[in-house]
C-alpha positions as CSV (number, residue, x, y, z in Angstrom):
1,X,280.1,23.9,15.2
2,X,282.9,24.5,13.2
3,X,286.6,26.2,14.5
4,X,285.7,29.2,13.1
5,X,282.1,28.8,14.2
6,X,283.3,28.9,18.0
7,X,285.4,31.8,17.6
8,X,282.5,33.9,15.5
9,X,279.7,32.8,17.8
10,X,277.6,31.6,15.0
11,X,275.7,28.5,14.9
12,X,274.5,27.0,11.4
13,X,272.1,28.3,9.5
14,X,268.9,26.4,9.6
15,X,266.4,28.9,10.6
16,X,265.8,32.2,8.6
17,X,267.6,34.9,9.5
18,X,266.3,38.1,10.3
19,X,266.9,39.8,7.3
20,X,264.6,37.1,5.2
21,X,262.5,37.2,7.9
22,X,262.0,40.9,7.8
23,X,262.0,40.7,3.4
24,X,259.0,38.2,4.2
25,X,256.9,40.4,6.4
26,X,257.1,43.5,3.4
27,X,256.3,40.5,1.3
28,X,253.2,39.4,3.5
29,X,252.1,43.1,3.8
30,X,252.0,43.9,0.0
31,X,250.5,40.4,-0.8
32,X,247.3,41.1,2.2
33,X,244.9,41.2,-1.1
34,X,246.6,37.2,-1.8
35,X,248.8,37.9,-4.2
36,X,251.7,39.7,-5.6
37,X,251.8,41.7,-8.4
38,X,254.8,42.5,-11.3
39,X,254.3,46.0,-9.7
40,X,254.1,45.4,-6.3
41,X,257.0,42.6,-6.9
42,X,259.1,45.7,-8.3
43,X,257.9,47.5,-5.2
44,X,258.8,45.3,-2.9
45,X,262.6,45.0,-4.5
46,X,262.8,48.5,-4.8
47,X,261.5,48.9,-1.5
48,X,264.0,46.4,0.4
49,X,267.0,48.0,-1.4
50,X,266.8,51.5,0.7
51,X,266.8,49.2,4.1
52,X,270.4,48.8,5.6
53,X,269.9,44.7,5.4
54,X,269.7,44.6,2.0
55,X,271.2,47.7,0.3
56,X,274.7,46.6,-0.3
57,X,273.4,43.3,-1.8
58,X,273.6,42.2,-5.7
59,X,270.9,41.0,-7.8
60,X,272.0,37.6,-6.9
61,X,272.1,37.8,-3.3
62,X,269.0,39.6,-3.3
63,X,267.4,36.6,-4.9
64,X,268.8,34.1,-2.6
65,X,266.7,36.1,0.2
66,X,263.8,36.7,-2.6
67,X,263.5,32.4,-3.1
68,X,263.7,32.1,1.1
69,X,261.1,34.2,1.8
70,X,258.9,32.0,-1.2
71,X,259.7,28.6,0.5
72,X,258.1,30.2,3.6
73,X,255.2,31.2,1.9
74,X,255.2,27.7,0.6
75,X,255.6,25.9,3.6
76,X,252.4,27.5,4.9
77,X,250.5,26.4,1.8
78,X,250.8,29.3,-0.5
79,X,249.0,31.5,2.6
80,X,250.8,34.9,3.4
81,X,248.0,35.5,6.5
82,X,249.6,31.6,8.0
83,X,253.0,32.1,6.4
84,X,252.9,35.3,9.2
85,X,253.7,33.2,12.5
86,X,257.5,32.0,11.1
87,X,257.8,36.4,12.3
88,X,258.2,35.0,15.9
89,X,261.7,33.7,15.1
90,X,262.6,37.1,15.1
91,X,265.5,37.2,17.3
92,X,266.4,40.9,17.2
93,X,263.9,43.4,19.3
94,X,264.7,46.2,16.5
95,X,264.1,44.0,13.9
96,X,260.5,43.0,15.2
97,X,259.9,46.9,15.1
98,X,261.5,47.7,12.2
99,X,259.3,44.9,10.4
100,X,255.8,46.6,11.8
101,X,257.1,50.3,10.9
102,X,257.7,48.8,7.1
103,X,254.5,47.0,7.1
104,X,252.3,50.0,8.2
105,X,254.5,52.3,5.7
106,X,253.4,49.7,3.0
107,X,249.9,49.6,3.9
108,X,249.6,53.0,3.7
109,X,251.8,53.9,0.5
110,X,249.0,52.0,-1.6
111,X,246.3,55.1,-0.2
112,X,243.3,53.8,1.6
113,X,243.7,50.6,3.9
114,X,241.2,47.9,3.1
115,X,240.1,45.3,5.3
116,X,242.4,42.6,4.1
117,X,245.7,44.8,5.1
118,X,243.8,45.7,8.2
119,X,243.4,42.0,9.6
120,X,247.2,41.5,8.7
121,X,248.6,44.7,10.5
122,X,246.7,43.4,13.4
123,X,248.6,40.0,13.5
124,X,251.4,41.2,12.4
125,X,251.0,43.6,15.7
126,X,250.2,40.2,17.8
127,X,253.3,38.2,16.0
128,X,256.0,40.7,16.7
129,X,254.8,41.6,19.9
130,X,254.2,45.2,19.4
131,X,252.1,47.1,22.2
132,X,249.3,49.3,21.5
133,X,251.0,52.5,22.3
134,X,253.6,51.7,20.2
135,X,251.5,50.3,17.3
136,X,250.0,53.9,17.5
137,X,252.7,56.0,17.5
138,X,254.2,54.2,14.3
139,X,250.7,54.7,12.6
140,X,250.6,58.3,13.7
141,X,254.1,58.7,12.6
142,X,254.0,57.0,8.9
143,X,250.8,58.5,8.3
144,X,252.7,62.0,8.4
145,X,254.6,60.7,5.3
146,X,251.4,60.6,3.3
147,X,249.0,63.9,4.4
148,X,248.4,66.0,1.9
């Protein structure tokens, strides 16, 4: 660790950070069919820019996180459903939360829930350690946002 390293408290990077970790699980949730879309790739970017983590980012920067998240994918041979258990190097308890509330919100923006986003709510549930009660207030919660 570097001077400034001891003074910052930070070690080096060589895990993903929270913020590509959370980028991947709105990735994994919008590719639970297998695959991404143009549109659900401009979802997913459009998406990620109202959150906090990645709203004062540029195109650029954005990217970097974008290409992380892909290696991930890639490192689990090209399966988002695998690709899910890198979500327990979450280190940040609000993070793990924040990642199931965006995932459920995804799920349900596209209307009904198929099976296929169904199986990876429920290990993205396991993965972050979620509980049921809380897993059912977020559901209850998010699926306010889309009654008619």
């Amino acid at each position: 660790m570097g001077l400034l390293g001891k003074f910052m408290g930070q070690a080096p990077a060589k895990k993903p950070t929270d913020d590509v970790l959370l980028l991947h699980s709105i990735m994994c949730m919008a590719a639970a069919d297998g695959m991404i879309e143009d549109s659900e790739d401009e979802m997913i970017r459009n998406y990620a820019n109202t959150l906090p983590e990645f709203r004062d980012m540029d195109g650029q920067e954005f990217g970097k996180c974008f290409e992380q998240t892909i290696k991930i994918v890639h490192k689990y041979n090209k399966d988002m459903k695998s690709s899910l258990q890198v979500l327990n190097e979450i280190q940040s308890d609000a993070v793990r939360k924040k990642a199931f509330v965006l995932a459920v919100d995804i799920a349900m923006s596209s209307g009904d829930i198929d099976e296929n986003e169904e199986e990876m709510l429920e290990a993205m549930q396991r993965i972050l350690r979620i509980d049921d009660n809380l897993a059912r207030q977020i559901v209850e919660v998010i699926a306010l946002k889309y009654v008619k």
